[in-house]
C-alpha positions as CSV (number, residue, x, y, z in Angstrom):
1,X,161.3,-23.6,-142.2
2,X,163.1,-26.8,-142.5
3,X,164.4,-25.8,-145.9
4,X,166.5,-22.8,-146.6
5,X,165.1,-20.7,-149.8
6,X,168.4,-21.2,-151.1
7,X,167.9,-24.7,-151.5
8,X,164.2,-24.7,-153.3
9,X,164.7,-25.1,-157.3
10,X,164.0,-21.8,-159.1
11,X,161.3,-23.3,-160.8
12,X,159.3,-24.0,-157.8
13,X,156.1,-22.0,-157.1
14,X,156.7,-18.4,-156.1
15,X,154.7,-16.9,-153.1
16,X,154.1,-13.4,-153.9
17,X,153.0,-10.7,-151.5
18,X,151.2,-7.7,-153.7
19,X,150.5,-4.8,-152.0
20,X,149.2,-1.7,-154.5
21,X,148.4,2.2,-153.6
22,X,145.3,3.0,-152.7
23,X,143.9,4.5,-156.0
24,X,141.8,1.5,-158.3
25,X,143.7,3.3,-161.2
26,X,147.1,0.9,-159.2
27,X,144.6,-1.8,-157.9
28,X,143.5,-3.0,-161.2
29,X,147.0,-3.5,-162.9
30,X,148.3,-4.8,-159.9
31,X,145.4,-7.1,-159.6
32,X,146.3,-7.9,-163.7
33,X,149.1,-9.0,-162.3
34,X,148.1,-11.0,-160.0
35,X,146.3,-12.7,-161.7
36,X,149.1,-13.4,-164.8
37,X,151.4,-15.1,-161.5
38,X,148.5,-17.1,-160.6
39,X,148.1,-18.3,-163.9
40,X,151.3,-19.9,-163.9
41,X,151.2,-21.8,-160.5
42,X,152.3,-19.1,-158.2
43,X,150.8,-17.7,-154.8
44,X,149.8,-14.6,-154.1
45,X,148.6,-12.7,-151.3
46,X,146.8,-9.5,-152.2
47,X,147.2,-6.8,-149.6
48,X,144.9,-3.5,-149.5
49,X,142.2,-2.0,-147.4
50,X,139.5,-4.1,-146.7
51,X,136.7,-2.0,-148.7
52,X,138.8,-1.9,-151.5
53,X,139.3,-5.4,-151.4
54,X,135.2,-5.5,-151.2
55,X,135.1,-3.6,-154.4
56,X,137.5,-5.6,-156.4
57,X,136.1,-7.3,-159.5
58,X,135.7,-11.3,-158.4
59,X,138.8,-13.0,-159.3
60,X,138.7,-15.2,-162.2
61,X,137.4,-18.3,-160.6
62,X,139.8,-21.0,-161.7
63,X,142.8,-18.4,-159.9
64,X,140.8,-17.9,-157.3
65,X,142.5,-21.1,-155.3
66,X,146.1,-18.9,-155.6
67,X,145.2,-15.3,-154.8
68,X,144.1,-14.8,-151.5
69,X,142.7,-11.2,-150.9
70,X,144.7,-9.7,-147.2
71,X,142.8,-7.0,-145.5
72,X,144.6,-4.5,-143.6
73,X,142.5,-1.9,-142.1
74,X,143.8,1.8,-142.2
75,X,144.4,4.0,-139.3
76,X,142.2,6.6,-138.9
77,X,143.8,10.1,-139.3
78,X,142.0,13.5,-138.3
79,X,140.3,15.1,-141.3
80,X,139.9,11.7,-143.0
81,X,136.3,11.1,-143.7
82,X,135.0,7.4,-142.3
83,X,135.5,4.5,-144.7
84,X,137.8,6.7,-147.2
85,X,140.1,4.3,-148.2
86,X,141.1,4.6,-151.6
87,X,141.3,8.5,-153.5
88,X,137.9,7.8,-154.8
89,X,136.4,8.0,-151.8
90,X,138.1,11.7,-150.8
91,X,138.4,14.7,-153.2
92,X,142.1,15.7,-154.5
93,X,142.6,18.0,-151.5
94,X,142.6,15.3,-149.2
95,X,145.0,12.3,-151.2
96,X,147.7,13.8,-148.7
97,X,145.7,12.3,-145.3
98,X,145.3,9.0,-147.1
99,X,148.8,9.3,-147.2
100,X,149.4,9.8,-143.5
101,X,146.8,6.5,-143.2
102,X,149.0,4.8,-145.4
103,X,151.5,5.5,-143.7
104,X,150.3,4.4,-140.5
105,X,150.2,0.7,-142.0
106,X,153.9,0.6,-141.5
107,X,153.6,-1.4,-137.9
108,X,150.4,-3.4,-139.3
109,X,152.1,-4.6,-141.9
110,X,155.5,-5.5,-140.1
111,X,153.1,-7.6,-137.7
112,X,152.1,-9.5,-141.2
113,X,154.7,-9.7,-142.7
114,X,157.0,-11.2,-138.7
115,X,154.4,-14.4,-138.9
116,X,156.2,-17.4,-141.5
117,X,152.5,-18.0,-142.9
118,X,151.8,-14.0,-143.3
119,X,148.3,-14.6,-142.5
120,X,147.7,-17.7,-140.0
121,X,146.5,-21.0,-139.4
122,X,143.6,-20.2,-142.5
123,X,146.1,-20.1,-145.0
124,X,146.5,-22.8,-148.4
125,X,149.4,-24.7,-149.2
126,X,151.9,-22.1,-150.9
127,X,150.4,-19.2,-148.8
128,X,151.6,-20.3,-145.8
129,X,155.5,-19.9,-146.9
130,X,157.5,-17.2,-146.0
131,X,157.1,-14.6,-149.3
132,X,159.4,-15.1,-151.7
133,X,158.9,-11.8,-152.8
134,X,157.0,-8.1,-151.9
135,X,155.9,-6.4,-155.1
136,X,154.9,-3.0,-154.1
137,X,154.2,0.3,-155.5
138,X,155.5,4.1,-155.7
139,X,154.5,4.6,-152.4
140,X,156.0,2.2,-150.0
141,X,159.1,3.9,-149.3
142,X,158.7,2.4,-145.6
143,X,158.3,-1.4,-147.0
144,X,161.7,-2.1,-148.3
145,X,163.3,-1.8,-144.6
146,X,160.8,-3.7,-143.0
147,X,161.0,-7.1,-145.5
148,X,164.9,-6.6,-145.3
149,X,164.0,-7.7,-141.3
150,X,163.0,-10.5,-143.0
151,X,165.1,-11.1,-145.6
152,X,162.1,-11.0,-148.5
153,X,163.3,-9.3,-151.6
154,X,161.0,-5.9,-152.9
155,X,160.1,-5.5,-156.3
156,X,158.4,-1.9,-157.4
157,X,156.0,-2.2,-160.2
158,X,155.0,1.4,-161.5
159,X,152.2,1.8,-163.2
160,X,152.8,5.6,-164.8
161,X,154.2,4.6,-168.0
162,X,157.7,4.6,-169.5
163,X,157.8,8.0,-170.5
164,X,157.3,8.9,-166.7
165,X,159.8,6.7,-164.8
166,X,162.2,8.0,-168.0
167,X,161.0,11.8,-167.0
168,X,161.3,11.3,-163.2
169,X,165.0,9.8,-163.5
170,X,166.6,8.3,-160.5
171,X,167.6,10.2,-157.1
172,X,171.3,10.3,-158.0
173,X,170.1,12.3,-161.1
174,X,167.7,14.3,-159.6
175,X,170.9,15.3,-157.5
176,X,173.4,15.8,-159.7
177,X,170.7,17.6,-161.8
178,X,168.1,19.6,-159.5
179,X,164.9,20.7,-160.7
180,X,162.3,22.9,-158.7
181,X,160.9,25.2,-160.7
182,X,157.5,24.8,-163.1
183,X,159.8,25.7,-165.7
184,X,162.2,23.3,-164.7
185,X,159.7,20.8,-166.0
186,X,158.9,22.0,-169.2
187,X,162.2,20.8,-170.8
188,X,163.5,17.3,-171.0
189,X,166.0,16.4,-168.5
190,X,169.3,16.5,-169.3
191,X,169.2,11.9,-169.3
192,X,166.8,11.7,-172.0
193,X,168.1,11.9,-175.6
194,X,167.8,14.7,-177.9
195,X,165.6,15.3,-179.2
196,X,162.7,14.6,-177.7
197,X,158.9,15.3,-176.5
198,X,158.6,14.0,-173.0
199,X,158.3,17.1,-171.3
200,X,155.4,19.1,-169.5
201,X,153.5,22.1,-170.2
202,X,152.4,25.0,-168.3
203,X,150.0,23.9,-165.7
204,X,151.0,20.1,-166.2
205,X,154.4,21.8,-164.6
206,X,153.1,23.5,-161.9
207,X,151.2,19.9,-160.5
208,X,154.4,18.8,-161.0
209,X,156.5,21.3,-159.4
210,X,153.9,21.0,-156.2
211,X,154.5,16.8,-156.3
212,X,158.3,17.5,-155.3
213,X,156.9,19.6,-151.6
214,X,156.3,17.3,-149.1
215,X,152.7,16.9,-148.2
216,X,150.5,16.0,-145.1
217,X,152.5,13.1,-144.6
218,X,155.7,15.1,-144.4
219,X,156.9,13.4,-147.6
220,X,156.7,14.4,-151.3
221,X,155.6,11.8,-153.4
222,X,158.4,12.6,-155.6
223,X,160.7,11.2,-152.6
224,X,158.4,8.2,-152.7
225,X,159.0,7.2,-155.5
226,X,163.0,8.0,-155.9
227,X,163.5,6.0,-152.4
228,X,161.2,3.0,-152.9
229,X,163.2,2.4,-156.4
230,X,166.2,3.2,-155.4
231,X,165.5,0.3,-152.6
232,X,164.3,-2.3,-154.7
233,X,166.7,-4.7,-156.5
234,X,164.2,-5.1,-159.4
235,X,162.1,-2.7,-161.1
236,X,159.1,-3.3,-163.2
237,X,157.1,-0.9,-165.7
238,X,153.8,-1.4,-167.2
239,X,155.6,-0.6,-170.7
240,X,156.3,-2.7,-173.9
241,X,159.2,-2.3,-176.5
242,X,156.9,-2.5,-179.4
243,X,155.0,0.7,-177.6
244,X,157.8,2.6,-175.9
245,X,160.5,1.4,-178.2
246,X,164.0,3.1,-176.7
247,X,162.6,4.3,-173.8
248,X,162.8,0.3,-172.3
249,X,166.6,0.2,-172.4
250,X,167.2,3.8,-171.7
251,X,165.3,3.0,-168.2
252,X,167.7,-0.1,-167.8
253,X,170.6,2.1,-168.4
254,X,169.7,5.0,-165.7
255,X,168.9,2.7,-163.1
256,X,171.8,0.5,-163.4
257,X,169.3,-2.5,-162.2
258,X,167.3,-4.6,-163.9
259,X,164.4,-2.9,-165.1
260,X,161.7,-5.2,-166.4
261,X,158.4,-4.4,-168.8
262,X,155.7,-6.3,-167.5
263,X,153.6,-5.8,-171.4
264,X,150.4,-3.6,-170.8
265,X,148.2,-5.7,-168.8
266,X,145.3,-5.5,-170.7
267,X,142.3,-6.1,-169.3
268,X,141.1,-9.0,-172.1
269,X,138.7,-10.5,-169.9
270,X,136.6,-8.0,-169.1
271,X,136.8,-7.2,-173.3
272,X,135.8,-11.1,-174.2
273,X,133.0,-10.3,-171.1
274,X,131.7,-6.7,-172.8
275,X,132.1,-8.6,-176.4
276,X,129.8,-11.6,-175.1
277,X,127.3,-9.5,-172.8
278,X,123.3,-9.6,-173.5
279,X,122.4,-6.8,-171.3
280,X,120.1,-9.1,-169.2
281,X,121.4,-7.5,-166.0
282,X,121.8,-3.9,-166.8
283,X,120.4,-1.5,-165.1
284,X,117.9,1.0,-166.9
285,X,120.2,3.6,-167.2
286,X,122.9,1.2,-169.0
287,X,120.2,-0.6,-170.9
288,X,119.3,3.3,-172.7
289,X,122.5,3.9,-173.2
290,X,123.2,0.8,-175.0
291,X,120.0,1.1,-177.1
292,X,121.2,4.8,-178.2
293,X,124.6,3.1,-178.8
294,X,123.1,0.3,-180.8
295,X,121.2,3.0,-183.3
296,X,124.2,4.9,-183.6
297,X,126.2,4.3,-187.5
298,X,129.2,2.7,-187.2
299,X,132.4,4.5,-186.0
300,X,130.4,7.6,-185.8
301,X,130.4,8.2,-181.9
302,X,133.3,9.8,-179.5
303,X,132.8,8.2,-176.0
304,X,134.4,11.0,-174.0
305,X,135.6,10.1,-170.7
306,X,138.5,11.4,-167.9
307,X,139.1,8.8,-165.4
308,X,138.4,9.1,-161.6
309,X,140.9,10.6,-160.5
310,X,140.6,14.5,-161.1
311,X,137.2,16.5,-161.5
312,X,136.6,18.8,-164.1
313,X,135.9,22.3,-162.6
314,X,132.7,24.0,-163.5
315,X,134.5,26.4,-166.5
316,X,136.1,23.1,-167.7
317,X,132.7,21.1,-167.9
318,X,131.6,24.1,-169.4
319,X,134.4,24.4,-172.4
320,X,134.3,21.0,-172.9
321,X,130.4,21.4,-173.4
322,X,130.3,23.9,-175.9
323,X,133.2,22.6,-177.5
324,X,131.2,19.3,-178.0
325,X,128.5,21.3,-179.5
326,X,130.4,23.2,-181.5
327,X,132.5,20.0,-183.5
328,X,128.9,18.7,-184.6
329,X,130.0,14.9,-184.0
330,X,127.7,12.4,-182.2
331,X,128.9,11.6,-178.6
332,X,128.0,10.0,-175.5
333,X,130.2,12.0,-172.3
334,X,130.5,10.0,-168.9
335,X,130.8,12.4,-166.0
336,X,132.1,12.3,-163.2
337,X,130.5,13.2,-159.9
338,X,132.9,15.3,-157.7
339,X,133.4,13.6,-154.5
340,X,130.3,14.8,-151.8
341,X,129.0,17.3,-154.5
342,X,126.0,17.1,-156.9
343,X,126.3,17.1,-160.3
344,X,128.6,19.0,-162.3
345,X,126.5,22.1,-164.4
346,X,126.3,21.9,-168.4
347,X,125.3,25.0,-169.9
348,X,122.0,26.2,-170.3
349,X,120.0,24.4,-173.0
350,X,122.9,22.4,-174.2
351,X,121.4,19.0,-173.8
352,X,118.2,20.4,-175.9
353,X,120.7,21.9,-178.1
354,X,122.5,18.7,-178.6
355,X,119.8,16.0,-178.3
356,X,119.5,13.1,-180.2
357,X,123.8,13.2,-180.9
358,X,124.5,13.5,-177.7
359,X,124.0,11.9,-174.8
360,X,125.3,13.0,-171.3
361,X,125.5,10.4,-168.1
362,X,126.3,11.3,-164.9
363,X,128.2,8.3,-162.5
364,X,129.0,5.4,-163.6
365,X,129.6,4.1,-167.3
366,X,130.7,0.2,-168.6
367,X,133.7,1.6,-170.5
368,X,135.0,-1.4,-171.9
369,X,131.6,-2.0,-173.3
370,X,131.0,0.9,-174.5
371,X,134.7,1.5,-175.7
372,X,133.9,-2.1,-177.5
373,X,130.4,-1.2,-179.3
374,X,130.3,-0.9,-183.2
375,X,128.8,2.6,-183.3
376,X,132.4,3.8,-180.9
377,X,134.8,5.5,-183.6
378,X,136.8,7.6,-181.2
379,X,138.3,8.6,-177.5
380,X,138.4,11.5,-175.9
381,X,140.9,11.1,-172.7
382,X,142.7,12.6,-170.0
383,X,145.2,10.1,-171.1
384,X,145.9,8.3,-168.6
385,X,147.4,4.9,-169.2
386,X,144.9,2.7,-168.0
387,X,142.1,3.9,-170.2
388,X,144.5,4.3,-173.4
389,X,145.2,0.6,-172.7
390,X,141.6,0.0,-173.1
391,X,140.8,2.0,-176.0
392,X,144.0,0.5,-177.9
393,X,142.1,-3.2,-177.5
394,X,140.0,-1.6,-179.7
395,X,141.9,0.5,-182.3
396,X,140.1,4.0,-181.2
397,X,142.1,7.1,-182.2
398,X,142.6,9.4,-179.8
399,X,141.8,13.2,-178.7
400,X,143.3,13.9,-175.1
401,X,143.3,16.3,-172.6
402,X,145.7,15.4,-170.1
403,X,144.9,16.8,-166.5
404,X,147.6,15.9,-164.2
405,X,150.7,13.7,-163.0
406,X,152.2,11.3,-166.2
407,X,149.0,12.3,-168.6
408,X,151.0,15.3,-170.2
409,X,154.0,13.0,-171.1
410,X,151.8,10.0,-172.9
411,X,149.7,12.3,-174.5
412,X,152.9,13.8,-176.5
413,X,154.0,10.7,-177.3
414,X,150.9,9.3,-178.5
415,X,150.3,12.7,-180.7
416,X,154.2,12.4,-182.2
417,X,153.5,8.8,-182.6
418,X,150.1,9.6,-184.9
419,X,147.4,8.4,-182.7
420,X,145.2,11.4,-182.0
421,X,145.9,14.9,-181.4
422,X,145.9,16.7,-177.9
423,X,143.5,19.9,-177.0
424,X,146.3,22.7,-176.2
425,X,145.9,24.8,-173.1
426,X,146.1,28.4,-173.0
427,X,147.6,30.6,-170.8
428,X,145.3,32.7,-168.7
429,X,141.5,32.5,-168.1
430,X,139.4,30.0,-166.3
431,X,138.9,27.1,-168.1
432,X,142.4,27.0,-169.7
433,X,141.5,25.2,-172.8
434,X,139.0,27.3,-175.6
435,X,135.6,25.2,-176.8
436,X,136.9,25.9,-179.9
437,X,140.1,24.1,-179.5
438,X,138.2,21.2,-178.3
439,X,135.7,21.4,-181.8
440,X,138.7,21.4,-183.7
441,X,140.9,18.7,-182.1
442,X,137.8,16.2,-182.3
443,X,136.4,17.3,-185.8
444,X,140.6,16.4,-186.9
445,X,139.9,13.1,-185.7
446,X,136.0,12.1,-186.2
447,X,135.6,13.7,-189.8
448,X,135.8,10.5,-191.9
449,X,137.1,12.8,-194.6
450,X,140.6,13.8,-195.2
451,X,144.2,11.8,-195.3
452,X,144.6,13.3,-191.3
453,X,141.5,11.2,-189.5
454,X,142.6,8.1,-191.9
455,X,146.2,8.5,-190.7
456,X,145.4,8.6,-186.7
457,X,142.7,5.0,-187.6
458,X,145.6,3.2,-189.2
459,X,147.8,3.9,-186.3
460,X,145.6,3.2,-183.6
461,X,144.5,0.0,-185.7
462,X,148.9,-1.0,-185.2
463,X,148.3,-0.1,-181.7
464,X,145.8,-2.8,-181.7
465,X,147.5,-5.5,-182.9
466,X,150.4,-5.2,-180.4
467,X,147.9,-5.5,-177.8
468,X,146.4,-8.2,-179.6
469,X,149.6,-10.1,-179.7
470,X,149.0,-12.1,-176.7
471,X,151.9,-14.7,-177.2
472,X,153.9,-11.7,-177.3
473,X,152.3,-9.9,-174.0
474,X,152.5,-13.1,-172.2
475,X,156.4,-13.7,-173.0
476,X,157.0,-10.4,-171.3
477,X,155.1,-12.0,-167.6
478,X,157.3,-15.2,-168.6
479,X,160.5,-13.3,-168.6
480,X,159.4,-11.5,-165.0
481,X,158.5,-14.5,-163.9
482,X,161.7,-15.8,-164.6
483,X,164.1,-13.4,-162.9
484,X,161.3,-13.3,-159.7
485,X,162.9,-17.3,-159.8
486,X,166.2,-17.0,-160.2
487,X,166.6,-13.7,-158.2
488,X,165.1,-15.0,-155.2
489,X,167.9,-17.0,-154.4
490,X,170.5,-14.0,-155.3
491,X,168.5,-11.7,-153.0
């Protein structure tokens, strides 16, 4: 390069390398983001395998001149199954082998990364620089090493929310302050002000407890995370202050490092698109499903959905089934299909028993759309923070399950914060949560009558207007943007 980066003005276009896990619950905020640098005259090369590239919602068309989409093929690995390439493709017992693919991109990547243009004699104008910056994820705790070769600063952008990097603390911490145990877990850490709610419960614990034991890989993902942050000058979390409030500088002040909230990324596109949509092109299952929504009273049905990440097993399909059936409330449930398994069992005679209220899909479900529609008046969630960021476009109050990783800790804080009420867990028998725990966590927060249901509507309706704040989200992507500028010349 005939100019040294120290020389460019800060306000010069960025080239941005952006390289998420493999798990579309990463790829979608990261790809958020992407398209949020774009917007503002950066480059940036999007780096992940090349059918989840393929699988990628089209780029907005006017950004589509500044992201260009980088494939980089995974190894294969023994026990992998052919094309798996993101943790949809594999059931939970196998994430670990993805993780020894991942791995493997270590070289690839380094080959990428050696050439100027990071991608050839094909590249654009503002591709073909050197990076200016790596923004990576929890997982890359190879990465940081291999751009210090090359003198390209690493930011990690973690997507768990505010409540987890808070929970998780540093690896100093975690040092002077060891924790093993399940029941080391159900406690806040020693960091986090008293008092306080961010801590897990029984078998959120025990997942937990497991996620600091290293894995196929040889690596815990716990030691992921704790290296890649503690190797990256710059830290950003999807969080907000009007949201997480405290826990913004409290993350600042453990890490000792800049520590930056990128807003919540929501995804207001596809909610103008679901908003605006005729149903022209929907399929017949989505064009009945849309029809029952559309005779449906308003703010009368609970779209219950868990993400697609972690199955339900059969005795919690089950529970959740009868608990349905038991709270009375009109619903429409989307599914999920276990991984190279047929569809999950509902009890006998319950879609008889419920038909007409309820309506039951298995696969695939528009969720924004639906999560937009009139006749939606609730959520039932795993919590994770993706889909809460969805349903708080839309002011839905909340009943949540959480299932695993961060979902226990944003489902407290959402309950002590008045948006919905969790389904407790019980200790001992299959399913761990009673139907009649689920009947009466949903009937708290679909019965229009009482002060309780009114009280978790207003809040989600607040929740609603932060996200609806645009100015206010976009100022948080101006300020990023701003120390990715200055701070490329520091690093």
């Amino acid at each position: 390069m005939a100019e040294s980066k120290k020389d460019e003005p800060s306000s010069s276009p960025l080239h941005v390398v952006v390289f998420p896990w493999l798990a579309f619950g990463h790829i979608i905020p990261f790809l958020e983001l992407s398209e949020q640098l774009a917007k503002r005259g950066h480059f940036v090369t999007f780096v992940s395998a090349p059918r989840n590239l393929a699988r990628l919602r089209p780029v907005l068309p006017e950004l589509k001149p500044r992201i260009r989409l980088a494939p980089l093929p995974l190894p294969a690995v023994d026990g992998l199954p052919d094309g798996a390439e993101s943790t949809a493709d594999v059931p939970p017992e196998k994430v670990e082998l993805l993780k020894v693919a991942f791995d493997g991109l270590a070289a690839p990547f380094a080959a990428f990364l050696a050439d100027p243009c990071a991608g050839g004699e094909a590249c654009g104008e503002g591709h073909g620089r050197r990076p200016d910056w790596i923004i990576l994820d929890f997982a890359h705790h190879w990465l940081p090493p291999i751009a210090d070769e090359h003198k390209v600063p690493c930011a990690v952008f973690l997507v768990f929310p505010a409540s987890g990097m808070a929970f998780l603390g540093t690896k100093e911490l975690n040092a002077a302050h060891p924790r093993s145990t399940p029941a080391d877990f159900t406690v806040p850490p020693p960091w986090i002000p008293s008092p306080s709610c961010i801590a897990f419960r029984g078998h959120e614990a025990e997942w937990f407890a497991r996620a600091w034991q290293p894995n196929a890989s040889g690596v815990s993902d716990m030691t992921r995370v704790l290296e890649t942050m503690q190797l990256c000058p710059l830290l950003i979390c999807r969080c907000s202050h009007e949201v997480d409030g405290p826990l913004c500088p409290l993350l600042v002040d453990l890490h000792r490092k800049p520590v930056l909230p990128s807003g919540h990324l929501a995804p207001y596109h596809a909610t103008r698109a679901a908003a605006a949509a005729s149903g022209a092109d929907d399929d017949k299952e989505t064009a009945g499903l849309m029809r029952w929504l559309d005779a449906q009273p308003a703010r009368s049905v609970l779209y219950v959905a868990f993400g697609s990440e972690a199955p339900l097993s059969p005795e919690q399909v089950a529970a959740l089934a009868l608990g349905l059936e038991l709270a009375g409330v009109r619903f429409l449930w989307a599914l999920r299909r276990p991984v190279g398994e047929g569809p999950p069992e509902l009890p006998d005679g319950f879609e008889r028993r419920v038909s007409g209220r309820g309506v039951v899909r298995v696969g695939w479900v528009p969720q924004v759309r639906v999560l937009a529609h009139a006749a939606v008046g609730g959520f039932f969630t795993h919590a994770g923070m993706s889909s809460l960021v969805e349903s708080f476009l839309f002011g839905h109050p909340l009943v949540m399950l959480p299932l695993f990783a961060d979902q226990g800790l944003t489902a407290r804080l959402m309950a002590e914060r008045r948006v919905g009420v969790e389904v407790p867990w019980r200790v001992g028998g299959g399913a761990a949560f009673a139907s009649e725990d689920v009947a009466e966590a949903v009937q708290r927060v679909m019965v229009e009558e009482g002060e309780e249901g009114e009280v978790f509507r207003r809040n989600a309706g607040e929740l609603k207007e932060v996200l609806w704040d645009t100015a206010r989200q976009e100022r948080y992507i101006d300020d990023l943007v701003e120390q990715l500028q200055q701070r490329r010349t520091m690093e």
